[in-house]
N, C-alpha and C positions, 0 to 999 in steps of 0.2 A: 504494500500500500504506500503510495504518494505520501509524502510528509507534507505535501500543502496542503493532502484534503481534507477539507472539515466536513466528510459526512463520513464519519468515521462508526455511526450507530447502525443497527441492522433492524429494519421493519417486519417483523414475522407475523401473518393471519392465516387464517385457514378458510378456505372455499371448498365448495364442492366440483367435481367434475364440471359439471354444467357451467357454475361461475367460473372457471379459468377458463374453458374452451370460451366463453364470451370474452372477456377479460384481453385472450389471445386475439382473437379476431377483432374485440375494436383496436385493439395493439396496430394491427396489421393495416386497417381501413386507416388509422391516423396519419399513413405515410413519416411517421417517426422512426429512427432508429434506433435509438436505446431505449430498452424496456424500461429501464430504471425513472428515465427521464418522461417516460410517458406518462408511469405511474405517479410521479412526483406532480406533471402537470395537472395531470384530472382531479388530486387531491385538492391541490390550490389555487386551480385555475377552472375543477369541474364546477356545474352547478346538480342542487339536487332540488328537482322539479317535485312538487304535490299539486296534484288534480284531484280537481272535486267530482270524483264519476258522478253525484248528484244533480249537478250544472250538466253535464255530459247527459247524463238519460233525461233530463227535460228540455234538452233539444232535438233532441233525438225521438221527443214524445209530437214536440211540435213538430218536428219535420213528419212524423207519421202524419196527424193530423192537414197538414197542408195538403200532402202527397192526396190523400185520401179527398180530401175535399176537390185540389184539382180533377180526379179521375171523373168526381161524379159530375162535375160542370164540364168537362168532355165527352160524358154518356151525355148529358142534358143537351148539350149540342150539338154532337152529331145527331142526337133522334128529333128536336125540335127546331134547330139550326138558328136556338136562340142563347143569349148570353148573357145574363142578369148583373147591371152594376155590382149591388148588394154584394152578390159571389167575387166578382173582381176584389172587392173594398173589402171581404175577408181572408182571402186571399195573398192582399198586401202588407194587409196586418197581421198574418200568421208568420210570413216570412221574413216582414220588420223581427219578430219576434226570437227568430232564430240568426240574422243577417247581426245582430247590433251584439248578444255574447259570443261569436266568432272573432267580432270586429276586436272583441275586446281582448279574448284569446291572443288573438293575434298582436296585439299591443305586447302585451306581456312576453310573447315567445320574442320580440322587434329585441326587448332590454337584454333577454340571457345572448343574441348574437353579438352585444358590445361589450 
């Protein structure tokens, strides 16, 4: 060992199978070449994301809901070849509803790329 180095401590964890084969392969996708220095990065340079799957399944409620109401105002149309505001104006407020927590989502994923 180098007399300059000062990382002179050893980091020991234990994973499973499954975690170092990932561990490996994001290794690999990093285009980094020292393991050491990968791992060092993603400690203090990763981030550690929490999602609310609650937000997630109630867009996902709405988005059913939307989906579902477009199809029936496309039966309604091709059989009467008519098109009701009303159905429009719910329609764009079903999909505000899902368009505006994406938006925000996405806000938040914009922060962790800087």
């Amino acid at each position: 060992m180098e007399k300059n180095n000062k990382r002179d401590l050893f980091l020991k964890i234990r994973v499973s199978q499954e975690e170092m084969d990932a561990i490996k392969r994001k290794f690999r996708n990093s285009g980094m070449q020292n393991f050491s220095e990968f791992i060092r990065a993603m400690i203090f340079e990763g981030y550690i994301v929490q999602l609310d799957r609650n937000e997630f399944k109630k867009i996902m409620q709405v988005a059913s809901t939307v989906s579902n109401n477009i199809n029936q105002i496309a039966l309604r149309a091709n059989s009467s070849g008519n098109v009701y505001p009303d159905d429009i104006l719910e329609v764009k407020d079903l999909a505000y509803q899902i368009i505006q927590p994406l938006l925000d989502l996405n806000c938040k994923l914009g922060y962790l790329k800087r």
